[in-house]
N, C-alpha and C positions, 0 to 999 in steps of 0.2 A: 535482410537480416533474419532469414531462414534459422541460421544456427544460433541464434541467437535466442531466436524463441525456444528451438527444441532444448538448449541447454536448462533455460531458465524452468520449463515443462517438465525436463527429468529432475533436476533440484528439488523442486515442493512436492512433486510426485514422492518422491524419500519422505521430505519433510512432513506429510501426511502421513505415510506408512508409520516414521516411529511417534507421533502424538498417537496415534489408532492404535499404537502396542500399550500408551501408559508411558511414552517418554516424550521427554522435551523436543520438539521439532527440530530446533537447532541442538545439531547434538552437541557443540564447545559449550550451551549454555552461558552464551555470551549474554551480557542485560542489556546492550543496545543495542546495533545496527546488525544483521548478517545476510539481510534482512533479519535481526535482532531474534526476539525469543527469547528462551532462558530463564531458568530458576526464577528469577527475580521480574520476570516482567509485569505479575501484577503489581508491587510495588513499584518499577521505575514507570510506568505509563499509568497504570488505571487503581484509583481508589478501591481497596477490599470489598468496601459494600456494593460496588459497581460489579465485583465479578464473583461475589455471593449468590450462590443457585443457579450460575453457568455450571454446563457439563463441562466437566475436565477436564477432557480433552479439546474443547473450544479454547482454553486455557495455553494448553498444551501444543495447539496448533499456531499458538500466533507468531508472530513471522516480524508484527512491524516496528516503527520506530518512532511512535509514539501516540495518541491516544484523537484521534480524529472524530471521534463523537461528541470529546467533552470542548472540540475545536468550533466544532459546526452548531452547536446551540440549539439544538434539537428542539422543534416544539409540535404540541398534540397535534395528531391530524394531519403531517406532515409525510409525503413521499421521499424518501431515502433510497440512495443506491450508491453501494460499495463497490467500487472496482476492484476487482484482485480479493475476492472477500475472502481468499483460504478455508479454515479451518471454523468462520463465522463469528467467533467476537466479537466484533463490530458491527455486524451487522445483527446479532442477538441483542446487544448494547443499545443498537440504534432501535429497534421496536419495541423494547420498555420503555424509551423517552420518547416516540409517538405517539405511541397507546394505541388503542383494539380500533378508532377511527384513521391510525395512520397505516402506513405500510413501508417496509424495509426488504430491499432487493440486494442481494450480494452477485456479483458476475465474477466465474470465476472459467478459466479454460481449461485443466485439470480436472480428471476424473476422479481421482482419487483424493483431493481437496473437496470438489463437490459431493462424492459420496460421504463425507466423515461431516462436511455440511451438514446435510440432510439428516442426517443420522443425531447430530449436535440437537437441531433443529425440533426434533422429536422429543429429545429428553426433555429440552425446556419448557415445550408445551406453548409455547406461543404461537399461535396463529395466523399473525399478521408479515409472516416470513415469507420469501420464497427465494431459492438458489436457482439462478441459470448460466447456462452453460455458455460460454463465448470467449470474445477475442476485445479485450478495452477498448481498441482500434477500430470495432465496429460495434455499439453497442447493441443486442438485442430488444430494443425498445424502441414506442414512436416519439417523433418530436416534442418536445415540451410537453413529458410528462413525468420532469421531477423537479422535486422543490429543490434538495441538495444531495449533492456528490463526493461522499467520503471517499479515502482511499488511505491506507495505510503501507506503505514503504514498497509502493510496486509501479508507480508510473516512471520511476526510474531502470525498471527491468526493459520498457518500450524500447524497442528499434525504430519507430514513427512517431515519435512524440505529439508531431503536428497533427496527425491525425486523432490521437488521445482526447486532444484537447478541443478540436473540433466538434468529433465525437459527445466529449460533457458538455460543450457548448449548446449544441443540438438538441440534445434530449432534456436537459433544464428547462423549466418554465421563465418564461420575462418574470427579471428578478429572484431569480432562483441562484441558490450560493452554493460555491467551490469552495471544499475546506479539509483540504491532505495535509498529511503528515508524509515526508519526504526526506529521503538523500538531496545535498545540491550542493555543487560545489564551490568551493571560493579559490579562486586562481586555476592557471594550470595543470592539468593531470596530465601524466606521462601518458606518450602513445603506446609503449608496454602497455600497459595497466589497461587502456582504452580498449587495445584489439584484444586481451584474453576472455576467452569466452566464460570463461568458468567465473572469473571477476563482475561479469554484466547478474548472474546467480546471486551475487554476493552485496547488490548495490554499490560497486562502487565505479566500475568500468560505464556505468549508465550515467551516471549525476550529472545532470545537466548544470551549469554555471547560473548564479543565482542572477545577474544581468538575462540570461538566453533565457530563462525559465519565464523569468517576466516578459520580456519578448515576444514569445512565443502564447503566452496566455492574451497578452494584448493583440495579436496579429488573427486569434479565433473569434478575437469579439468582447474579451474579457475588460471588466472595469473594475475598480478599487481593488488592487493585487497587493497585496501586503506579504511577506515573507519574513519571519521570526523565528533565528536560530534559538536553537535549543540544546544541542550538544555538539561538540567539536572532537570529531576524533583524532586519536595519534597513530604514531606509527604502530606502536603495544597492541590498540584497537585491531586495525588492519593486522597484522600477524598472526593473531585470534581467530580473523574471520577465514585467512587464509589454510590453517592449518586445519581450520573445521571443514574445507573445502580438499584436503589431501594434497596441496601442491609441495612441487619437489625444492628441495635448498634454493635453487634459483631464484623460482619464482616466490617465494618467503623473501625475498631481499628485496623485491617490488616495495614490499612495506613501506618503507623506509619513504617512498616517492609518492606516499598517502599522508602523510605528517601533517596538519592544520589543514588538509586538503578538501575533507571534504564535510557537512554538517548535517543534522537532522535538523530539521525545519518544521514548522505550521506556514503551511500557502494559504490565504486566504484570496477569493477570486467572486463576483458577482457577472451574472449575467443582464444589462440594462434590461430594465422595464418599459417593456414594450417591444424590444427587441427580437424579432424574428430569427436570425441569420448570423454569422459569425464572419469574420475576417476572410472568406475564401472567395 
């Protein structure tokens, strides 16, 4: 799933450059999925006061489809890592509800994500950050040494899901909590839809089936998985996220085979205590 990744790599690659100018990531300024974004995303995901004295462009970079800090129940003292952490919202988010004893990691594979990070990172003055550079599928980290694993609208960009999920399984502490906000699909997606690459960019060509998702969380090791939609796109949705993507008449008529198809969710996923090892 080579082309898969370098697609989704050149996408936020963009979507970093225009939050770094002063624009909206998602340039339709969609408020949900495109991975979302858009004028309105501090209102449709995150409370004002939650993104009062974020730099702006953290703001301006987010990308997800829905608010995975206020999912996962942050508390002091606690180790955090964001998969896919973009442009760092959530992961800025997450080290205010840790505090100066906890610590919040974003892993992001993009350069230019990671640089506008760091850069985020600075203004806000918190300390207990750090951005690294990697691939979700392998995480940079050693075994059980996080408490919880956010992610906001990117484990459905994955070509290996199963390894994702391994991957969080692994580096979580025994007892340690999975808590994404996610694409996931309900019913069939068209195989159009599935093999265009430009669609896997956009969350929709990825969404794994909320039966497979759970599956697959259970086969790395995962316990009490709970999955609660949250928004249900339409075709109007999908034609938005298409047309912010530049596709031709044709492929705009795909829309139509996204109808109820597909949802934004909160996963919730625990790692047993005590539990070493995952499903593999």
């Amino acid at each position: 799933m080579s082309d898969v990744k370098d697609t989704v790599r050149t996408h936020y690659a963009e979507a970093a450059k225009r939050a770094d100018a002063g624009q909206y990531a998602n340039s339709s300024n969609a408020q949900h999925c495109s991975c979302g974004g858009g004028k309105d995303v501090k209102v449709e995901f995150y409370d004002l006061a939650e993104t009062s004295g974020l730099p702006d462009k953290a703001v301006l970079a987010s990308l997800g489809c829905g608010n995975p800090t206020a999912l996962a129940e942050l508390k002091a003292g606690e180790t955090v890592l964001d998969l896919g952490s973009g442009g760092g919202i959530d992961v800025l988010l997450s080290a205010r509800r840790v505090g100066p004893t906890g610590k919040a990691y974003g892993l992001d594979m993009t350069d230019e994500m990671l640089k506008l990070a760091n850069e985020n990172k600075e203004k806000s003055g918190l300390t207990n950050v750090e951005f690294l550079k990697g691939e979700i599928e392998a995480i940079p980290l050693p075994d059980n040494s996080v408490d919880v694993i956010i992610s906001n609208c990117v484990i459905n960009l994955s070509g290996d899901k199963d390894k994702v999920f391994r991957e969080a399984f692994r580096v979580l502490k025994p007892g340690g909590r999975f808590a994404v906000s996610d694409t996931v699909a309900r019913g069939a997606i068209a195989d159009e839809l599935r093999k265009d690459m430009e669609l896997w960019a956009s969350c929709l060509a990825g969404s794994l089936a909320d039966v497979e998702y759970e599956a697959k969380l259970k086969a790395a090791g995962f316990t009490n998985i709970g999955i609660e939609p949250t928004h249900t796109y339409t075709a109007d949705d999908a034609k938005e996220w298409f047309k912010d993507l530049g596709m031709t008449p044709s492929q705009l008529a795909l829309a139509a085979h996204a109808d109820g198809k597909v949802i934004s969710a909160f996963i919730r996923a625990t790692k047993p205590a005590g539990g070493c090892c995952g499903g593999h």
